[in-house]
C-alpha positions in Angstrom: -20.7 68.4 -25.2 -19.6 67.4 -21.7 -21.6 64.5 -22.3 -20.5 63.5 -25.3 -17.0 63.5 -23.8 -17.6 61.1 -21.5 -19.5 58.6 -23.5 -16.7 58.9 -25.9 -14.2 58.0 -23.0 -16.1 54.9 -21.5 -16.3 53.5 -25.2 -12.8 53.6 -25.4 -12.2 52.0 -21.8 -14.3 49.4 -23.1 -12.4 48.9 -26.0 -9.0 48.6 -24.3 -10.1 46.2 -21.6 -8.1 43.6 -20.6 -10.0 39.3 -21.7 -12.1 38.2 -19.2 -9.8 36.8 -16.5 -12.8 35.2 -14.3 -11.0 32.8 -11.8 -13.7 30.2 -12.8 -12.3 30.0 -16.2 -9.0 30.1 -15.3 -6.7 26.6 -15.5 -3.6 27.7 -13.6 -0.7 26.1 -14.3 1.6 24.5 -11.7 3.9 21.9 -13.3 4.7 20.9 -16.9 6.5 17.7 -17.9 8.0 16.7 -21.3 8.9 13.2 -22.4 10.2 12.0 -25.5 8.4 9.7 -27.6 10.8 9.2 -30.8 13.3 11.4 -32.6 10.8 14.9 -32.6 7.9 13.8 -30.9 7.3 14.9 -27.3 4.2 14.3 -24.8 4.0 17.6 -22.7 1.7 16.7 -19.3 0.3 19.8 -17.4 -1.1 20.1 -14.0 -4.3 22.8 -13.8 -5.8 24.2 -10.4 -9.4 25.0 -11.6 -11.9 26.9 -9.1 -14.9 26.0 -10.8 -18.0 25.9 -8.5 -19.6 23.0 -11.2 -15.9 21.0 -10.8 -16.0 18.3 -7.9 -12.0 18.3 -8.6 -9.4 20.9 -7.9 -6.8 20.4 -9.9 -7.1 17.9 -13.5 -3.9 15.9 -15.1 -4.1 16.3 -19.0 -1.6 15.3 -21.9 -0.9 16.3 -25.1 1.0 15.3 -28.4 3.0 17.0 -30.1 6.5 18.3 -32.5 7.4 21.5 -30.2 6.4 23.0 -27.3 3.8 25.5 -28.5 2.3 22.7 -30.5 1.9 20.7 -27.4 0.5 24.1 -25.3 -2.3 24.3 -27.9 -3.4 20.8 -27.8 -3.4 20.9 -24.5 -5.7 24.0 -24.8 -7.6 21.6 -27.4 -9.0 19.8 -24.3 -10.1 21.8 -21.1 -12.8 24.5 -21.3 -10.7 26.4 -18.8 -7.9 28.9 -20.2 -4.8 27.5 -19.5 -2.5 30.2 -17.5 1.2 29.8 -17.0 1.6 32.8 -14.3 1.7 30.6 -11.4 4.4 27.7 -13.4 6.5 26.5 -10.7 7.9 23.9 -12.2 9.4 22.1 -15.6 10.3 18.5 -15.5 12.2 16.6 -17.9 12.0 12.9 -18.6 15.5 11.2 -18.5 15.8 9.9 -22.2 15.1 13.0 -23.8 17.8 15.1 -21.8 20.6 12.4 -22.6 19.9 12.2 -26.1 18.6 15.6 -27.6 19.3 18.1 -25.0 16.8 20.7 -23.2 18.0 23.9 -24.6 15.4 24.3 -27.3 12.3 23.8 -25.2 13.8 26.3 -22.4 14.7 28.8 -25.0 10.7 28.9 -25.6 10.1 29.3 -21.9 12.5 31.8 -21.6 11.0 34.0 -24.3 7.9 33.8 -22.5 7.1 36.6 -20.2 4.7 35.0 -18.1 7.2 32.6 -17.1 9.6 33.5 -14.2 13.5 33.1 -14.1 12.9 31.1 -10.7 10.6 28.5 -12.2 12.7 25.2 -10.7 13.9 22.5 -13.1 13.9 18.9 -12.6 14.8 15.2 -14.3 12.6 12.4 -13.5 12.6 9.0 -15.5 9.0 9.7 -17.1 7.5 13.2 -16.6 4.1 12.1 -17.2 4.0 8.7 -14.6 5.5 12.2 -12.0 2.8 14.5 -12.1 0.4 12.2 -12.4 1.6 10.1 -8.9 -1.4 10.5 -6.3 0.6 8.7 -3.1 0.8 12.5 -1.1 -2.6 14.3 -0.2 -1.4 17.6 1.4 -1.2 19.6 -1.4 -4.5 19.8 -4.0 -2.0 18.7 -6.9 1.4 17.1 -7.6 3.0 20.2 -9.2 2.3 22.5 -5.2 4.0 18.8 -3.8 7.0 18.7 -6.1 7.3 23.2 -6.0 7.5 23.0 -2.0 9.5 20.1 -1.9 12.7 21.5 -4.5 12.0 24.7 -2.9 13.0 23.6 0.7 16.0 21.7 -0.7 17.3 25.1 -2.3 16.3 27.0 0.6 18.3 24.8 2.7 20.8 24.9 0.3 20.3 21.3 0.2 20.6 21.5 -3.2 22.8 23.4 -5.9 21.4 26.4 -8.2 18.5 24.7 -9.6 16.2 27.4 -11.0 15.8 28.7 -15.1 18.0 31.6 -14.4 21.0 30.0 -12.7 20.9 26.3 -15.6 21.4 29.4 -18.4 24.1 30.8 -16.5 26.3 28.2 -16.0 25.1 26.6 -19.8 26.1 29.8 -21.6 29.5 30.7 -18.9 32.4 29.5 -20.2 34.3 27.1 -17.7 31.6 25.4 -15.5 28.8 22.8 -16.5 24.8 22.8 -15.0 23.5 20.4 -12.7 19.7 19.9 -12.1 18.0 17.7 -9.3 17.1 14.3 -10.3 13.4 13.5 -8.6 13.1 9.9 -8.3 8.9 8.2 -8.8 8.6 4.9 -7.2 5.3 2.9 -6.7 3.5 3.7 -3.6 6.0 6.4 -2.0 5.8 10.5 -3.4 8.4 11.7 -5.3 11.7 12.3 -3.6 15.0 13.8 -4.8 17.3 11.1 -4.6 20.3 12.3 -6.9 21.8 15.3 -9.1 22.1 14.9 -12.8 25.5 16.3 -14.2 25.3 18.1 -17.5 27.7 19.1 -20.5 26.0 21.7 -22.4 22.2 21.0 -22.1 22.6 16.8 -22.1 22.6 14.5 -19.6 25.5 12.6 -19.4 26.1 11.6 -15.6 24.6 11.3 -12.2 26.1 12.0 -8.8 24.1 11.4 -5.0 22.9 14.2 -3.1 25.7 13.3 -0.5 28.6 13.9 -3.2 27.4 18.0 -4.5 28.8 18.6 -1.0 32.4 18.2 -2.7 31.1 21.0 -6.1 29.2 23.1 -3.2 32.6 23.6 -1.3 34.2 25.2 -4.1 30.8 27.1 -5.7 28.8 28.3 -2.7 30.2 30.5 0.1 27.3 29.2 2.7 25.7 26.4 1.4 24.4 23.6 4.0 26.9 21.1 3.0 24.7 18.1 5.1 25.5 15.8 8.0 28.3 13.8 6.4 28.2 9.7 7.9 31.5 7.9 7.9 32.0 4.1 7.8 35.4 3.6 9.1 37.1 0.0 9.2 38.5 -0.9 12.7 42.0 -1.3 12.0 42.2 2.1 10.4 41.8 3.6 14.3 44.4 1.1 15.7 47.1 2.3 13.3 46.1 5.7 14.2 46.2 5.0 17.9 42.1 6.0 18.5 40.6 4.5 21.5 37.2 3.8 21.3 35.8 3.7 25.3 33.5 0.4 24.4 34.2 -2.7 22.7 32.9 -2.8 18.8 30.2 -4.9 17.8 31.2 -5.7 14.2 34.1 -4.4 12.4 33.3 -0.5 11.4 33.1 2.5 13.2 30.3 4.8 12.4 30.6 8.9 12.5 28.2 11.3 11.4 29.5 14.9 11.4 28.0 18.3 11.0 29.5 21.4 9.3 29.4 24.3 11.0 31.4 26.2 8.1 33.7 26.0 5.8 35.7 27.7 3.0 37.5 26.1 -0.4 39.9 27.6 -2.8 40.9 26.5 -6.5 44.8 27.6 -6.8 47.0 26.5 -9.7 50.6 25.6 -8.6 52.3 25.0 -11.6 50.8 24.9 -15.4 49.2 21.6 -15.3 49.0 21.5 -11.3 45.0 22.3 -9.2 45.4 22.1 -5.9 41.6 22.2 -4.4 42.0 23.3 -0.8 38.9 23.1 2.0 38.9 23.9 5.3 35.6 22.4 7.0 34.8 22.8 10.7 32.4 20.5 12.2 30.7 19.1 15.1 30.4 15.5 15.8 26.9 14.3 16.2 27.2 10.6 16.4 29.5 8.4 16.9 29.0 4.2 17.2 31.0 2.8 19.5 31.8 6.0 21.6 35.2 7.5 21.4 37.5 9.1 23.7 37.7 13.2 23.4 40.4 13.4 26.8 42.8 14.9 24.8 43.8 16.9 21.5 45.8 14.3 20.1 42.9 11.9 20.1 40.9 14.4 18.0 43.7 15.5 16.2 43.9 11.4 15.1 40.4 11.3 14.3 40.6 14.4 12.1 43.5 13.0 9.9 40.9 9.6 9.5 38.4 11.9 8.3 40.7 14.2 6.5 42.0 10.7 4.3 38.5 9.7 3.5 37.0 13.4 2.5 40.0 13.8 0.4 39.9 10.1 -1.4 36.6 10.6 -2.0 36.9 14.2 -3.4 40.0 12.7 -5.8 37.8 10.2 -6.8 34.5 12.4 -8.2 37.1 14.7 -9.9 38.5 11.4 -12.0 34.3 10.7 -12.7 34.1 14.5 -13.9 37.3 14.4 -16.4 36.2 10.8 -17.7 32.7 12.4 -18.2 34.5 16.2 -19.5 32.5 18.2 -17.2 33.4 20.9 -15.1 30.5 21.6 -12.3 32.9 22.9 -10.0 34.1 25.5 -12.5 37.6 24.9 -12.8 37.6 25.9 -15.8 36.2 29.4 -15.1 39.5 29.8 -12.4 41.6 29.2 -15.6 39.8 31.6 -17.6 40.3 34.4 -14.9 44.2 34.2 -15.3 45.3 36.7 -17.8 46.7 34.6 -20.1 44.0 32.6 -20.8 41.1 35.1 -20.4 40.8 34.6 -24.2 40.4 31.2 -24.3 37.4 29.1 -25.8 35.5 26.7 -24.3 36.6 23.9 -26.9 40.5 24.6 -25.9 39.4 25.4 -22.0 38.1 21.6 -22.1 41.3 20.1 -23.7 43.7 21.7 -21.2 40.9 20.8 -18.1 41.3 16.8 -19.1 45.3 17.4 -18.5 44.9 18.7 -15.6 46.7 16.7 -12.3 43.8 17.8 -9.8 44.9 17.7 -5.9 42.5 17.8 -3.3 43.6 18.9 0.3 40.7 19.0 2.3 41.3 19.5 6.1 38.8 18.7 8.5 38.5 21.0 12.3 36.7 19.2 15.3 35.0 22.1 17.1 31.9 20.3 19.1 32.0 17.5 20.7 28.9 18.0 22.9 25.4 18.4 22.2 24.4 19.9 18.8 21.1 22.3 18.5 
């Protein structure tokens, strides 16, 4: 009987057993890019790590055809003799065209639903998905889709870049009063990809671009400890004589060139009247360059130099807001500060939009010279 029992059992274990999962059969995953062909058509390009004894390659490029996302995921199945895994998917990218004119939403909804699929898989635009993961110009990592995980994953460690994961585009998509933006990874001939811009969204389409050097302005009112980056100012000469700034040598051309460093920082969205945003920052930094030296002797020479810096940041801060109401997007979720006064805590996203383009936006940005030495 005892016997019995126990065969009875191990034919059951054998039942339930999970499929073979034999890392030789395996094709993991690491990136997958869509690009648009026409109005539903899509080519979905995968990156596979294969450990295959019998394989003189690592990792395989292959592309597929197809109406939707699970179509293109079995075609692409259609053509490898490994199983395709998505456990270790790092990475989605998107080609340009198809974010501007049909929107990501649907294809992420699938990912979402899938449960082998993290929340912190990074998202990406690139001019052709495809062209990206199939660029061979760096050789440190076996395949393009480890190159282009480690490289968006140092930027958002470094807070180098904003939010840029699944989880954080389907917050600010589905939260009323701020818009998603995703890194924008350029592919050039000869060169590896590089991040070279942020896309700006409104809903899940593409409708605008800003530098990496301008998110420093949404980051300031977004982030609490984001690295805002060394911030390089090209200053005509006569704005430092009508300031009174003495440089200690004599200029070579007819700008004067400072690079500074945040050391920290704080920014606050405050109404002051119904149609009135005043954006205050405080930023203290340490210079880290400055070409052709100038003079620290005294406070009032920094106190000059800050008010030079202070005019620029806050120019340049007015003028990204004017791009972002000509565009009617709201990254720096001015929007959501509306919403969290009581009066408007009921208000839709359609009406929250119509009162954000009447908005008179004021930027006060001050700027606090801390270091003027040697920087770490």
């Amino acid at each position: 009987m005892k016997k019995c029992f126990i065969l009875l059992c191990s034919l059951l274990c054998t039942a339930c057993m999970p499929p073979d999962k034999t890392l030789e059969r395996q094709g993991i995953s690491t990136i997958i890019g869509y690009d648009l062909l026409d109005e539903d058509t899509y080519k979905g390009t995968i990156s596979l790590l294969q450990f295959d004894r019998k394989e003189e390659k690592t990792s395989v490029t292959i592309s597929a055809v197809g109406t939707t996302s699970k179509q293109i995921r079995e075609r692409l199945e259609q053509q490898t003799s490994h199983d395709i895994t998505s456990g270790q998917l790092r990475t989605i990218l998107f080609d340009k065209d198809m974010t501007e004119m049909l929107g990501i939403a649907s294809f992420l909804d699938t990912m979402q639903r899938d449960t082998s699929i993290g929340y912190l898989i990074f998202l990406a635009i690139t001019n052709n998905a495809e062209d990206t993961i199939n660029n061979n110009n760096y050789e440190e990592f076996p395949d393009m889709g480890s190159y282009i995980y480690q490289l968006l994953d140092k930027h958002e460690r470094k807070e180098m870049l904003i939010d840029s994961n699944l989880h954080d585009f389907f917050s600010s998509l589905y939260d009323i009063g701020i818009d998603p933006t995703l890194p924008i990874i350029a592919n050039k001939k000869g060169v590896a990809p590089y991040i070279n811009s942020v896309a700006l969204f409104k809903g899940d389409k593409m409708v605008g671009s800003i530098s990496l050097k301008k998110t420093l302005f949404i980051k300031l009112f977004t982030k609490r400890d984001a690295f805002l980056g060394d911030i390089t100012f090209n200053i005509p000469v006569e704005v430092l004589e009508k300031k009174g700034v003495t440089l200690v040598e004599k200029i070579k051309g007819d700008k004067f060139n400072i690079t500074i460093r945040p050391i920290k920082y704080r920014g606050k969205i405050e109404f002051s009247k119904e149609e009135a945003v005043n954006l205050n920052a405080t930023i203290s930094v340490s210079t880290i360059e400055l070409q052709p030296a100038v003079t620290f002797k005294n406070k009032e020479s920094i106190k000059k130099l800050e008010q030079i810096l202070e005019e620029e940041l806050n120019k340049e801060l007015g003028d990204i807001l004017e791009v972002f109401r000509k565009l009617e997007i709201d990254p720096i979720g001015i929007g959501r500060k509306i919403k969290s006064i009581r009066k408007y805590s009921n208000t839709n996203e359609e009406d929250l939009r119509e009162k954000y383009s009447r908005l008179k936006f004021k930027p006060n940005i001050t700027i606090e010279i801390k270091r003027t030495g040697a920087v770490d």
